[in-house]
N, C-alpha and C positions, 0 to 999 in steps of 0.2 A: 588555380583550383577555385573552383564556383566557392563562392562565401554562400553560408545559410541566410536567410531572410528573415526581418524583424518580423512577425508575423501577430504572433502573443499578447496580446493588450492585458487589461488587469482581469476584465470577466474571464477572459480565456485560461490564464495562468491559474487563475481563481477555481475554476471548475476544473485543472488537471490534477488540482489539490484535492478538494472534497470529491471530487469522480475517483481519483485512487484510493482516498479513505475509505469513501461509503462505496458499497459492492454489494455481495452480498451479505454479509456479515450481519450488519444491523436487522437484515429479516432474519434471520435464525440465531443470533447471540441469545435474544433471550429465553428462547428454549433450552440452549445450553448452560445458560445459569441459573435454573428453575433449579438443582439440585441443591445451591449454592441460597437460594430464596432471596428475596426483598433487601436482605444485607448488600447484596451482590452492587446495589447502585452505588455505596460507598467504594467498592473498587473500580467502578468508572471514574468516581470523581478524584480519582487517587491517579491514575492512568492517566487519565485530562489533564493536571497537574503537570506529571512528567510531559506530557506530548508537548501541551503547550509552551513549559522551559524549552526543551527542545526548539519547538519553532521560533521563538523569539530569538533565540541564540543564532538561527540561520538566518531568520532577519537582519538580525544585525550584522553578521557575513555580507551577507549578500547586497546591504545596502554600501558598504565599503570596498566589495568585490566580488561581484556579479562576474563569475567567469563561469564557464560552462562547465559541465563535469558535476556540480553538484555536491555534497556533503563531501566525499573522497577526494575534490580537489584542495579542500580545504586542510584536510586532512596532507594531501602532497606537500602545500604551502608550508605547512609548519615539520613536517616531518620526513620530509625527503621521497623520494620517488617508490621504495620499497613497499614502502605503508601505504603509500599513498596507492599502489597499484592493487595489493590484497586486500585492503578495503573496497574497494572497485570491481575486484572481482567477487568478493562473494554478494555485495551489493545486486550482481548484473546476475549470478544463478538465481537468486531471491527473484530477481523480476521475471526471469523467462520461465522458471519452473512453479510460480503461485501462478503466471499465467495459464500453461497448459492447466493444471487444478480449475482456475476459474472457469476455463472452457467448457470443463466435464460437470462442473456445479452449472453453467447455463444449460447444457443437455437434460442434467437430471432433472431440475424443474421443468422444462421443455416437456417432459417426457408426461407429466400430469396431464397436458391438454393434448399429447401424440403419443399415445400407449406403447406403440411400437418400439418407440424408442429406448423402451425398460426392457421389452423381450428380447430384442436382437443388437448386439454388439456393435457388429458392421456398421450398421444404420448409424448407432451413436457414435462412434469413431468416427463414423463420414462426416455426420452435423456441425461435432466440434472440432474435427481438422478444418472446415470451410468458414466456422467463425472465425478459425486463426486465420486461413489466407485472405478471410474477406477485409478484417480492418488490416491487415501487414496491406493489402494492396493499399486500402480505401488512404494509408501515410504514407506510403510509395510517390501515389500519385502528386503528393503534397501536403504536408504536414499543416498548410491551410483547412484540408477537408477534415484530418484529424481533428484541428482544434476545434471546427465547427461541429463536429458530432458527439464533442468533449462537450461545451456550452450546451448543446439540445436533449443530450442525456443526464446530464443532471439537471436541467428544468422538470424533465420527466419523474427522475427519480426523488427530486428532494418534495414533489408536489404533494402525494401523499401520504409523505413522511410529515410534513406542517400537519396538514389533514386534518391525521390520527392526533399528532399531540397537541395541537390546538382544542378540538371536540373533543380529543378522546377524557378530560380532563371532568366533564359534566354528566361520564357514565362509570368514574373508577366507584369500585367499592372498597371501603377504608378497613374491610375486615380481609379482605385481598393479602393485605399487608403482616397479616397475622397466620405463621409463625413468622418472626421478623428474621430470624436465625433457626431452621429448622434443623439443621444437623448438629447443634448445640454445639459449635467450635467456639473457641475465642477469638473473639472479633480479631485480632490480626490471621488468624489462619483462614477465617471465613474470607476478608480481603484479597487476602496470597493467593486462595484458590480461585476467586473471580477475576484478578488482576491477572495471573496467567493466560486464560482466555480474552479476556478484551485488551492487551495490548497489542495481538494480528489489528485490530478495527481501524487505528492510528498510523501504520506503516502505509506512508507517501503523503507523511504531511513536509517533506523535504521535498516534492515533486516538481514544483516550479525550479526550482535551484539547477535543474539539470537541464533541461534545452535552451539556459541561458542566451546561448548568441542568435535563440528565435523570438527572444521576448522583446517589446517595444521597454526604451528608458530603463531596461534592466536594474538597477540597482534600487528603485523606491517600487516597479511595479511586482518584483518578484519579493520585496522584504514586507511589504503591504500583503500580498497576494500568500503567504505563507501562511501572518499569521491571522488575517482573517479569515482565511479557508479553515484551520486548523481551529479556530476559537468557534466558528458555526457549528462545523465537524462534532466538537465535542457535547454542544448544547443539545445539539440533537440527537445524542447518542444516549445523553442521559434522561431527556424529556423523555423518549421515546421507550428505555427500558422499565421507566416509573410508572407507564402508562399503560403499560402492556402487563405489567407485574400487578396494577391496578382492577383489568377488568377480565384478570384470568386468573384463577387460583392457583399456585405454585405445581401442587399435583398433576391437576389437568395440562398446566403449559408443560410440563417434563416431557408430556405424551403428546405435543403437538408436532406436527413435521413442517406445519406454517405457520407459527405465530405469527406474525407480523398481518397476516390471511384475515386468522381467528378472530384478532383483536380488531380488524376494520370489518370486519362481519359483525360484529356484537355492535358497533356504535353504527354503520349505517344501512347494514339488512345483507342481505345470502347477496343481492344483484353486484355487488361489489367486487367481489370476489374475482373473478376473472380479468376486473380491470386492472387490481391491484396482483393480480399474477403476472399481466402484462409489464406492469412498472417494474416488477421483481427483477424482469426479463433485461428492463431496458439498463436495470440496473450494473447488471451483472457484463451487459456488454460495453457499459460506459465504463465498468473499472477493466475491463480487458483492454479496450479503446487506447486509456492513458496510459495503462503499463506496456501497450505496444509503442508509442511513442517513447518511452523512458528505455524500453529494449535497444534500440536502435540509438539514444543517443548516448549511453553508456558506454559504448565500447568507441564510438566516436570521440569521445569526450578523448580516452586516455589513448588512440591511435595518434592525433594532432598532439600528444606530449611525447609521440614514442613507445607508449608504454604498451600499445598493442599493434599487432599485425597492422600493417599500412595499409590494405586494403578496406581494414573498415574506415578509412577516414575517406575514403570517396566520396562523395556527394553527387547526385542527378545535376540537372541543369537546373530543378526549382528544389535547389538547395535541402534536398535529404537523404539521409543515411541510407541509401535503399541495401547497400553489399548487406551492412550489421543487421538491419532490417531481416532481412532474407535468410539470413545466416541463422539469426536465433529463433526464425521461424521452423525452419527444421528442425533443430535442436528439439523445438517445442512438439514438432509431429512425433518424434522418434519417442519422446519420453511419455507422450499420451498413449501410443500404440503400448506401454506396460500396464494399463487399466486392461488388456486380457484376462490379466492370470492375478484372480483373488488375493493371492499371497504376495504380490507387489503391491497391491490396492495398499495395504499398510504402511508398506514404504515409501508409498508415494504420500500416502497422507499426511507421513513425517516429514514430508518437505518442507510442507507448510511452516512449520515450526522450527524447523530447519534455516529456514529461509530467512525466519524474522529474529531469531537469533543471530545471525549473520549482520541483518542490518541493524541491528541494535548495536553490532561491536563497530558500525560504522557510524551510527549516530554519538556513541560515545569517544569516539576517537576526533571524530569533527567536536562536540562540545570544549573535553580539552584541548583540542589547537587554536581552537577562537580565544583563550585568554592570551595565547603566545602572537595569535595574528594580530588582534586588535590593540595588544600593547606595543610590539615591540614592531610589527610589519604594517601595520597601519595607523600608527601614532594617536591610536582613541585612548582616553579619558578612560580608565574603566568605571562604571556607573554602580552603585550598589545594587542597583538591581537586574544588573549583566551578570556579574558576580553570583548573586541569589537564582539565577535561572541557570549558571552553569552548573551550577553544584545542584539543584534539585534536577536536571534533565538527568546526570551523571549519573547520581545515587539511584534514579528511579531505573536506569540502563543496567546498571552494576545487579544491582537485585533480581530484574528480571531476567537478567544471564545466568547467574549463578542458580536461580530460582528452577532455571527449566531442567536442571539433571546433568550430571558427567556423562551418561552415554549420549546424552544428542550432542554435549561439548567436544565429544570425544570426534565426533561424525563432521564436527563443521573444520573441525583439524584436520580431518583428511582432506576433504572438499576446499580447504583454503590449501593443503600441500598439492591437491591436481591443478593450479593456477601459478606454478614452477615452474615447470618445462616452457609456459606460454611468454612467461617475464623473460625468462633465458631467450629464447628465441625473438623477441622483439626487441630487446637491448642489441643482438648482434645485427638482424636486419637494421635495424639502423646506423648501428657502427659502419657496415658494408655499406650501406649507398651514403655515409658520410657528412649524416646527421648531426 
């Protein structure tokens, strides 16, 4: 069987971090915590927190055991193949259905500079089914080309993003700030409710951990590569809401549909505006970029343990996933073609949330197996401050699950019981060929 190829250096691993972070998100979050107001940046810095425990914890995974698979194999290591596989699967819906989303968020911006694309369906359905087969090809070809459009999309997108928070700092008004708490909550519920919506912004700060057997020196460039993506990631997440909460008053940003637009309009004039719609754009297709990559090695990962159909563990000749590729690219057309009918729209939007629930119960299940890995399976020292990042990644995990409601808890119960039949069915095919 063709082995994958070290491909992955630290910039590359680096930018399949912050390319999956930053998306779109960061241009429209702060519209949607304009109801929440100026408060809302202490539930980034609380989220930032949690993310960051989190990555340190995979860092230090990963610098002990760099094996492909990513947060779920960690999860195997300590808890046997059961856990190990339904963590993986709801991990791997999370990626392929925020992908179709992402697609239809690149159309709908799109659709600002191509009107048509807002009137007729067709058209949109056609644009972002070709975004999905354009990068599933452009990693097909070689998960070389991937990672090169991973590095060149976040040069594009993190450009001006510095920009604004660098400038944008010498036009905030300090009365911006004022109501600091408009809905008169108590500072913890004002939190809860911002913290909800920005912990989507952090999901694939684990993202290097997963095409492991593509990365150069694996163990220091993926533990390195985690958590300074994920520590940029959040710098900029908070500069950038402060700045934006700075030179827009809470009211007016509720009623923007581009912030991120609005606020580089105001600091360097109306000519801007189009360039930074472009970046929006490049943005949106770098975080599809990586999550196509992360699609395709996800089910890779647990087919070379077994734990799924054999055929996605195939590889081309220049070492990629093209069958799993291929596979959950479909998947991906079939579930965008339900943006027809308005009253799916809803339930596809609940994916989204759907999805990062899902991976939260995988990120918490990797946090506690690292104390079990690195004590007892990897003979580490535990550190206080290993210790202090597993219990703050945990708590911030635990909260944000319980936080998002029993009917979506109820929905990922299901979505983790249709990942049955699939574990049944891969335990016996390998039984039979004698695995």
């Amino acid at each position: 069987m063709t082995k994958p190829l070290r491909i992955f250096g630290f910039w590359t691993a680096t930018s399949l971090v912050l390319g999956n972070m930053i998306g779109s998100g960061i241009f429209y979050l702060p519209a949607s915590l304009a109801h929440v107001g100026p408060i809302s940046i202490l539930g980034w810095m609380i989220t930032a927190v949690g993310a960051v425990s989190l990555a340190y914890v995979f860092s230090k995974l990963s610098l002990h055991n760099p094996s492909a698979g990513g947060p779920f194999s960690f999860t195997r290591q300590a808890y046997g193949d059961e856990m190990g596989f339904f963590m993986a699967w709801g991990y791997w819906i999370m990626a392929w259905s925020s992908n179709a989303a992402v697609s239809l968020a690149f159309v709908s911006y799109l659709s600002h500079f191509v009107p048509v694309l807002a009137e007729s369906k067709i058209a949109s359905f056609g644009v972002a089914t070709a975004l999905i087969w354009l990068t599933t090809f452009l990693n097909c070809r070689n998960l070389k080309y991937g990672g090169f459009v991973q590095v060149l999309t976040v040069i594009i997108k993190i450009s001006p993003l510095v920009a604004v928070a660098l400038v944008g700092w010498y036009f905030i008004d300090i009365n911006n700030y004022v109501p600091f708490n408009p809905n008169h909550e108590t500072p913890l519920e004002a939190v809860n409710a911002a913290a909800a919506i920005t912990m989507w912004a952090f999901i694939g700060l684990e993202s290097a951990t997963v095409p492991a057997e593509s990365v150069e020196n694996p163990g220091k460039t993926i533990s390195r590569a985690t958590l300074f993506g994920t520590l940029l990631g959040a710098m900029i997440y908070i500069i950038i809401t402060a700045v934006v909460f700075g030179l827009i008053p809470s009211d007016k940003l509720a009623q923007s549909n581009a912030p991120f637009v609005d606020a580089a309009t105001l600091i360097f004039g109306s000519w801007v505006a189009p360039i930074v719609g472009f970046c929006v754009l490049i943005s949106i297709f770098g975080g599809l970029n990586g999550w196509i990559i992360m699609q395709g090695q996800i089910p890779y990962a647990l087919a070379k343990e077994g734990l799924f159909p054999k055929a996605f563990k195939k590889l081309s000749d220049n070492g990629t996933p093209v069958f799993g590729l291929v596979f959950t690219s479909i998947l991906m057309t079939i579930l965008m073609s339900m943006n027809y009918s308005k009253s799916l729209v809803t339930q596809f939007n609940n994916m989204i949330l759907i999805g990062t629930i899902m991976t939260l119960g995988t990120y918490l299940s990797s946090a506690l197996a690292s104390i079990k890995l690195l004590r007892h399976s990897f003979t580490v020292k535990l550190k206080p401050q290993v210790i202090l990042a597993v219990l703050l990644g945990s708590a911030y995990c635990i909260w944000a699950i319980f936080g998002s409601g029993l009917e979506n808890l109820m929905v990922c119960f299901v979505a983790y019981a249709c990942g049955i039949p699939v574990y049944i069915f891969s335990k016996w095919q390998n039984r039979r060929i004698g695995r």
